[in-house]
N, C-alpha and C positions, 0 to 999 in steps of 0.2 A: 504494500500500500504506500503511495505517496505523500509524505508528512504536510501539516496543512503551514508548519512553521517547522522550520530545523535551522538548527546552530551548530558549530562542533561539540557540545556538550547536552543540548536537549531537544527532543524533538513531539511536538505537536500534533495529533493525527483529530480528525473530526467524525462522530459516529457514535454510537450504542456503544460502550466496551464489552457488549455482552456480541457483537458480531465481530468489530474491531481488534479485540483483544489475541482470540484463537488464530485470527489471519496473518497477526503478526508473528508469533512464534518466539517471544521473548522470555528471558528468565530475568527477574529480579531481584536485585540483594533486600526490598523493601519495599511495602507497599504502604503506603499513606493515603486513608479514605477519608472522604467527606462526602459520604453519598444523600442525596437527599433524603431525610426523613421522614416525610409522608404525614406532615403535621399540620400542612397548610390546604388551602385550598387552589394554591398558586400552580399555572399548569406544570412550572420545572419540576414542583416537588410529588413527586410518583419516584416510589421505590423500585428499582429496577428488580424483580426476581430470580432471584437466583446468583445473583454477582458476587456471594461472599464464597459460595464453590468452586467457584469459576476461578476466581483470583487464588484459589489454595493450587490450582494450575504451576501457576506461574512464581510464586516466592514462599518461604517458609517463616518470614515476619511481617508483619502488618499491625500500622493504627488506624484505628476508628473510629471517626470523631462520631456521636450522636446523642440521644436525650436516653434517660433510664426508659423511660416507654418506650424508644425505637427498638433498644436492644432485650427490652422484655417481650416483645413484640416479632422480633424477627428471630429470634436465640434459634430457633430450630435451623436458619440460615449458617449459623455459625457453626453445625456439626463438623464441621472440615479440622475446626482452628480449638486450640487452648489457649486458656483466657490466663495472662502472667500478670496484669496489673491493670490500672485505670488509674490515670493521669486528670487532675481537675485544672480547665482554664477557667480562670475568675476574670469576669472582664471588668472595666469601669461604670458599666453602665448595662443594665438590664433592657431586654426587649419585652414585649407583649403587653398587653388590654386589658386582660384578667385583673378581676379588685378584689375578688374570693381567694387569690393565692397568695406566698411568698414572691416577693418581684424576683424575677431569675434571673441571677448576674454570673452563672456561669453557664457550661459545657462540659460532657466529658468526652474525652481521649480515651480508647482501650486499645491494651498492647496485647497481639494473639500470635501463636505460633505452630508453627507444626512440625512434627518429630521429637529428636532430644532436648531439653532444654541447652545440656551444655556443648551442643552446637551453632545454637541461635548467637551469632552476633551481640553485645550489653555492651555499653558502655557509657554511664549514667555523667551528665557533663557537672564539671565540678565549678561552682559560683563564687564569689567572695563572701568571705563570712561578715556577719552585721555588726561583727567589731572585731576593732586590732587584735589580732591574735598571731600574724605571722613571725615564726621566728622564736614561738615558746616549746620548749621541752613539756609532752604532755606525757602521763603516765594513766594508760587507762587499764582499770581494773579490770580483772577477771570475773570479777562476781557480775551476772546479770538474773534480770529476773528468769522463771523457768519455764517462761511460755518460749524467752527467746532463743533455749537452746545456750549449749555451753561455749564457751568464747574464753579464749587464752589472755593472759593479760600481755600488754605492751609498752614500750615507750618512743616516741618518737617526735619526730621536730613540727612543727604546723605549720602547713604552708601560706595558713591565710584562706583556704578554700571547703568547702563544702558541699555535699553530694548535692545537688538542686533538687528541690524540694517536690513531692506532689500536687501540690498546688500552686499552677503558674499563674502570673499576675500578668499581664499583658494588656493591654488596651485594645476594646476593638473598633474596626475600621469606621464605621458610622459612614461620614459625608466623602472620607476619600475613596470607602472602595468602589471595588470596579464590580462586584458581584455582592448578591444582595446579603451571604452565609461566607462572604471572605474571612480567611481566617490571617494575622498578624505573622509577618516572617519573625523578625522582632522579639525575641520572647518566650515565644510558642514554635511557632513551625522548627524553628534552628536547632530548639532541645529536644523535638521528638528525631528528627532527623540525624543529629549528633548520636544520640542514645543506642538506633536499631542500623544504622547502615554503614558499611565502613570505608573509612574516607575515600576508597579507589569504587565504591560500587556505585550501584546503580539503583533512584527511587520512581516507580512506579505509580503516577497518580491518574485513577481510572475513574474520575469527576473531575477535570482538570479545573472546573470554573475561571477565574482569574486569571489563573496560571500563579499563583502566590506558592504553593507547594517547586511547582519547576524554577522558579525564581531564588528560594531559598535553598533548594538542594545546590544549584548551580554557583549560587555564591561560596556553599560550604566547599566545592570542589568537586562534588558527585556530578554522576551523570544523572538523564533526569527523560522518562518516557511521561507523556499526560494525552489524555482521551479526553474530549467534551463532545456529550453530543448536541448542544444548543450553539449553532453558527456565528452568533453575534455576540455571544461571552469568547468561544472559541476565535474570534477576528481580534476581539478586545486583549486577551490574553498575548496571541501573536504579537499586538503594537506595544503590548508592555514589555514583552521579551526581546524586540527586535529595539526599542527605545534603549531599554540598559544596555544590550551589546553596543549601541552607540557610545554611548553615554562613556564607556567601558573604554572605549577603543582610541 
């Protein structure tokens, strides 16, 4: 198939990933979903059926962003994958109408995998800590509590850094994005992306919207495949990705 956008590191294709996907014939080191939800009445958001099978095809980790009812909802779609964790984006600012609920200011992330775990790619990005600490001699004890399991004691130098947190704080796009469910490279996209794929591979986004996923894989140094099947996010994505190669060059 002929890409609807390529770069020497990402390339664009436009269609269903559920026809798209198998014509290509790619492996990926990561797949990164934001498939629509099925929560609105809006025509993009229709669940594609069957696409979390599909994708166990092609890569042995993947995230996915959705709401607890997408994923109570669809879980029987997830037979393929094992579920390692879920990841919470707190954004600034909550969406939706609703005066009967909590106002919603986040999202969840989940990370799934298939096969061994200790084949799966980890590697959790480490942040600065919220205060001066680099450079102390730390001695951490042995003793823990006994749900966590026994743990040797240690001593060592602090770097000043910290395993990044499950709950990421990032601001979302509001009046800049380009798609109505864009998600922040910023933040968010950079530490799911760092975490499951490794620096020489390759991230799979089969909702490409934006292109905010191929944008930040590309920047972290990955290569980066994305499916959209709506034409006019798909063209918009192209002019953001072919703008930064300028911009770049």
């Amino acid at each position: 198939m002929k890409p609807y956008y390529e770069d020497e590191n990402v390339q664009l294709y436009l269609g269903d990933m559920r026809e798209v996907l198998p014509a290509l014939g790619v492996k990926a080191d990561l797949i990164l979903a934001d498939p629509p939800y099925s929560e609105t009445s809006l025509a993009w958001d229709r669940w594609p059926d069957g696409w979390p099978t599909l994708a166990a095809t092609v890569a042995s980790s993947m995230w996915c962003f959705g709401s607890m009812r997408m994923f109570l909802d669809r879980g029987p779609e997830f037979a393929d994958w094992k579920l390692s964790q879920d990841v919470i984006w707190e954004k600034h600012n909550g969406s939706g109408f609703t005066t009967d609920r909590f106002r919603r200011v986040h999202e969840i992330a989940t990370h799934w995998y298939r096969g061994e775990w200790r084949g799966i790619h980890r590697n959790v990005p480490r942040v600065p800590s919220t205060y001066d600490s680099k450079g102390r001699t730390v001695s951490v004890r042995a003793a823990r509590p006994p749900h966590t399991g026994e743990i040797g004691g240690a001593t060592y130098s602090d770097d000043g850094l910290r395993l990044a947190r499950s709950v990421l704080y990032a601001k979302s796009m509001q009046r800049a994005a380009i798609h109505p469910t864009e998600k922040p490279v910023t933040g968010l996209l950079e530490h799911l992306i760092a975490y499951a794929c490794p620096p020489d591979g390759t991230v799979l986004d089969p909702f490409a919207g934006s292109g905010s996923t191929l944008d930040a894989a590309r920047q972290s140094g990955r290569r980066a495949i994305g499916i959209e099947a709506n034409e006019p996010y798909a063209e918009t994505a192209a002019r953001r990705l072919s703008h930064l190669t300028l911009e770049a060059s």
